[in-house]
N, C-alpha and C positions, 0 to 999 in steps of 0.2 A: 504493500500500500504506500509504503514512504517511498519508495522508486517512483512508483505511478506517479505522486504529488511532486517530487522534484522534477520528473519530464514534463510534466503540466507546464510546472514554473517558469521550465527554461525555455521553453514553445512558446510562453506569454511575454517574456522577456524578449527572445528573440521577435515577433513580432510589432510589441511594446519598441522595441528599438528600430526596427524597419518603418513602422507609423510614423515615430517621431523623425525619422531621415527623412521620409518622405513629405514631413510637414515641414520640417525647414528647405527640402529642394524647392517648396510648391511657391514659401515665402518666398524665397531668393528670385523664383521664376518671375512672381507677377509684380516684383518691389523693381524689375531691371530693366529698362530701355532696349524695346525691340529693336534687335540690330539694324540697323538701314544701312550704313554705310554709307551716307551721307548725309545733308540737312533735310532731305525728302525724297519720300520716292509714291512713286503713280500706280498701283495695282488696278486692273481691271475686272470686275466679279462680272461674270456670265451669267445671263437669265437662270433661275433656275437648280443654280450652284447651293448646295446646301453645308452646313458646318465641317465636315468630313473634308469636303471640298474646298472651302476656303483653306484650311490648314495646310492643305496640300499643294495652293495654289502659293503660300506665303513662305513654304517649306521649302518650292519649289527656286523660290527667288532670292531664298537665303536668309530672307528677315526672320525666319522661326526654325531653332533647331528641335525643341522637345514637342515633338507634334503630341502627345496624350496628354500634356499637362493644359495645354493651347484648345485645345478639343473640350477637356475639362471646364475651362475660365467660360466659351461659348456657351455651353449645355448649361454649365451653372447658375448663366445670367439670366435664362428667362429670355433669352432674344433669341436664341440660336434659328427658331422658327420664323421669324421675321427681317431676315436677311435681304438687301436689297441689291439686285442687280447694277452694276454700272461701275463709274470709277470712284474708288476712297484714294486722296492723296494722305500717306502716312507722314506725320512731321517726327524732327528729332526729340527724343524725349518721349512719345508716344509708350506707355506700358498697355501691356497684354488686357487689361480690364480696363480698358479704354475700348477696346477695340470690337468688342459688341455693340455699344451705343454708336459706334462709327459704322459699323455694317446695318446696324437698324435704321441710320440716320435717325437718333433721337437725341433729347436734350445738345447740349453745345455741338452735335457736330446735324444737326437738324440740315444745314446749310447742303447746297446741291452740288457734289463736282462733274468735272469732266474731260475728258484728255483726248484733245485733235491732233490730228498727224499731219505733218504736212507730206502730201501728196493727195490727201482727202476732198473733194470737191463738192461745191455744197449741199448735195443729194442727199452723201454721206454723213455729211456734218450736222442736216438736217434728223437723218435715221438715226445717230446717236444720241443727238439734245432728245430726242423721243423716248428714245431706251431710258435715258438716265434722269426723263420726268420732269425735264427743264423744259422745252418748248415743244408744241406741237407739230409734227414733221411738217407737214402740208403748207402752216401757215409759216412758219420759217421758209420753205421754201419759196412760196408767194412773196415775202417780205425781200427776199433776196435775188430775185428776177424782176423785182420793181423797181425800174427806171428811176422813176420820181422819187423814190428814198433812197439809190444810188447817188442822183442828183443834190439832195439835202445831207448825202455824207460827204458830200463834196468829192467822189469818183465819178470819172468823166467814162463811163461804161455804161449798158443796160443792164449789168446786173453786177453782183458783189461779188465774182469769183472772181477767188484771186488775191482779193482784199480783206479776208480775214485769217487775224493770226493763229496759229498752231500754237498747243502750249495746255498747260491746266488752268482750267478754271473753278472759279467756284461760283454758286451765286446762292441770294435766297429764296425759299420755297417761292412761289406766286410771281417770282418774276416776270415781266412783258419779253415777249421775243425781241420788239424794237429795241428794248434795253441788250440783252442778250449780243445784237448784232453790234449793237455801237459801241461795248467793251470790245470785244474783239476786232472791229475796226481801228477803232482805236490803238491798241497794241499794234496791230498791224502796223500802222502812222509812225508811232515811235518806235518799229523796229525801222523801218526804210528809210526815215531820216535819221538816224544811228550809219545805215547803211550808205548812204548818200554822204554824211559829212567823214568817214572813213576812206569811202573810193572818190575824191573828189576829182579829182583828176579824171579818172576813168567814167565818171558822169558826163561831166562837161564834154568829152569825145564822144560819148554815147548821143547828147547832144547835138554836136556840129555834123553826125552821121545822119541827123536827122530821126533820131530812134525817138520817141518821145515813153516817156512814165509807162506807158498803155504797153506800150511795143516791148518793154526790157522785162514786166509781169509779164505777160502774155509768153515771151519766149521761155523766162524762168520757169514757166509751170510746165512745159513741153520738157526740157532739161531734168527737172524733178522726177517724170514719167518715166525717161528716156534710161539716167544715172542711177546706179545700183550703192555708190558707195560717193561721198563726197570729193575725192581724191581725182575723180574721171569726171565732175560736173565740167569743169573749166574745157578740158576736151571735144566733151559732147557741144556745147556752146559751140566751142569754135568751125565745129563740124559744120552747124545749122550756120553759123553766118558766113561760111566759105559756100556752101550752097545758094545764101539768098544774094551772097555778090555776082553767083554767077548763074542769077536765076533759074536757078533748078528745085523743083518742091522740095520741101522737107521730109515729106515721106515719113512722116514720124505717128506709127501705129495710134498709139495713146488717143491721138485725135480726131480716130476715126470713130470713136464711141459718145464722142460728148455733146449732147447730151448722152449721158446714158438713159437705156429704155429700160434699164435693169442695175438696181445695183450689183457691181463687179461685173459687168459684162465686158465679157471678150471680143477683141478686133475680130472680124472675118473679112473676107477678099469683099466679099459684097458690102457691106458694112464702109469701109476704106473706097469702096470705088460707086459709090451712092454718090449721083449728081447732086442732086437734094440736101446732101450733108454738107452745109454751109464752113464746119468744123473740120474737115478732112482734108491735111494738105497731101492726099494722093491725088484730091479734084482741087482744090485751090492753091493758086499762088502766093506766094510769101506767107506770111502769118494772117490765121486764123484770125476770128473778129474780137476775140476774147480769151484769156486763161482760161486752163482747161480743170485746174484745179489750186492748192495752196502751196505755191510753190516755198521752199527752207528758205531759210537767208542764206545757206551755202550755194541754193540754185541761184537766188538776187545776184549775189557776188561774182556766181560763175559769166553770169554773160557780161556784168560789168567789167571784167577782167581776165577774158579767153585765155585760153591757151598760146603760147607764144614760142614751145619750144621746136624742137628740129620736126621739118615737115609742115608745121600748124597749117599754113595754109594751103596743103595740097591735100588734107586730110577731106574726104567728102563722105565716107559711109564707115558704119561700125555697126556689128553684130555681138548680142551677146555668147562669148565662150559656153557657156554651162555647164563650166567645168569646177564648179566649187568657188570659184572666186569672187564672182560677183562682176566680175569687169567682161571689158568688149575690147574685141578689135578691130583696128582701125584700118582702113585703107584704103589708098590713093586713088586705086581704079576700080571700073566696075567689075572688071575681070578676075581682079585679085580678091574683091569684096565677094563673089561667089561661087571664088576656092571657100573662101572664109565658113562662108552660108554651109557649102557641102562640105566641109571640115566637121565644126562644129554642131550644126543642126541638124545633116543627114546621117553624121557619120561615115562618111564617104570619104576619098582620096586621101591628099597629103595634107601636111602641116601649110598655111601661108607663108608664104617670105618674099619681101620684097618693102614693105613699108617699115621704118623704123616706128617702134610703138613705146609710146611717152612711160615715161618712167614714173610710177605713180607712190 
């Protein structure tokens, strides 16, 4: 009987002591600043996503190592079931039992975020502000095709593509979509003259070319489409203005869908060679009427400051490799551009050689 009672004790003990580990890991867990890695970072929740899945989404990103204890803080709060689709920007100093009232959006974090891309054009822009319960798609898009508030933002366009900035935002519940778009124009505004009093130089010449404002958006969002990695925007740029010096289309896919009829719809040859499609430089010359999306400030800067190194200006067509890297190559003739094509895209024949390709 005294054996049985000391195995008791040392099983209650041992437990007793495993409870209490586990009640000071649990402390330590939710008293410590979810790692970010820097002063903020943008997570995206998907429709639908539930607590399992959040965890996994933040596990994924590095901001949570102890996924059960994380899972635990959710389940415990009473929210886990009311989780909201869309974007949470996390700040520094944010702890674990913070982070249910930020996925419920209740109390202080009530507030609405959301996180644009540049390359997103305002179809897209409009389907997300929907998702994440900030504007209605339909009437954002309306708002954004209208001239006369293009006009009252002082863009000399029929519509805002183009002109609103990429980036997180936040706003509060009930906000107006006209509010909505005039933050984000706005930002827009002071990124470009940021960018303008940076490349002044290279303004002014963009100027005496006769490019106006309208002209350097417009090609930047094509570039955006076109550039896979920031390193080849300045390239691709100078691709398109070696073409339109020597009047030849731009030929640049992207523009064969804009509008789109679909979000994420794909070029097709018909699509591209639509008389109709006022947006398609396979049927129009020089640039398009308009951006075709929001182009980065790295694509701004690309056409305000082409490429300039060996070749630049004999460069006319490039293809993407699709070989892991992200980048394209370039080349001089049409001959050589569809070794390039049967290289890379068919799989077929030899390597190109003949254009020196910029060194990125």
């Amino acid at each position: 009987m005294r054996r049985i009672l000391a195995i008791f004790v040392i099983l209650l003990s041992i437990v007793a002591g495993i409870g209490a580990w586990t009640y000071i890991e649990y402390r330590q867990f939710i008293e410590t600043p979810l790692s970010l890695g820097s002063s903020e970072r943008v997570v995206q929740i998907p429709a639908g996503t539930h607590a399992k899945g959040v965890v996994d989404i933040l596990a994924g990103a590095g901001i949570v190592e102890n996924r059960w204890m994380m899972l635990y803080v959710l389940k415990n709060s009473g929210l886990a079931e009311r989780i909201q689709p869309g974007t949470i920007v996390l700040t520094e100093g944010i702890k674990p039992t913070e982070l249910p009232d930020l996925l419920a959006r209740v109390g202080k974090y009530a507030r609405l975020t959301v996180q644009i891309l540049p390359g997103m054009n305002i179809y897209d822009i409009a389907h997300r502000m929907q998702e994440n319960r900030i504007a209605d798609e339909t009437l954002f898009i309306g708002l954004s095709t209208d001239e006369a508030f293009a006009a009252e933002l002082g863009i000399p366009a029929p519509s805002l593509e183009g002109y609103l900035a990429a980036g997180a935002y936040t706003f509060e519940p009930g906000v107006q979509p006209q509010e909505v778009i005039r933050q984000m124009h706005e930002r827009w505004r002071s990124q470009w003259q940021s960018i303008v009093e940076e490349n002044r130089g290279a303004y002014e010449n963009a100027g005496e070319r006769q490019m106006s404002d309208h002209a350097i958006v417009t090609l930047a969002s094509i570039v955006e489409k076109e550039a896979m990695i920031d390193g080849e925007r300045p390239v691709v740029a100078r691709v398109f203005f070696n073409r339109l010096r020597k009047k030849m289309k731009l030929q640049s896919d992207p523009t064969c869908v804009y509008p789109p009829k679909e979000l994420g719809e794909k070029p097709t040859p018909n699509r591209c060679k639509d008389p109709d499609n006022a947006y398609s430089t396979y049927v129009v010359a020089g640039l398009p009427p308009g951006p075709i999306d929001t182009p980065s400030q790295a694509s701004l800067r690309a056409v305000l400051k082409p490429y300039e190194g060996p070749d630049a200006f004999s460069l006319f067509y490039f293809v993407a490799r699709q070989d892991g890297s992200k980048k394209h190559y370039f080349s001089k003739t049409y001959a050589e551009h569809q070794k390039a094509v049967d290289y890379y895209l068919k799989k077929k024949g030899t390597r190109p050689r003949g254009t020196t390709q910029p060194k990125i």
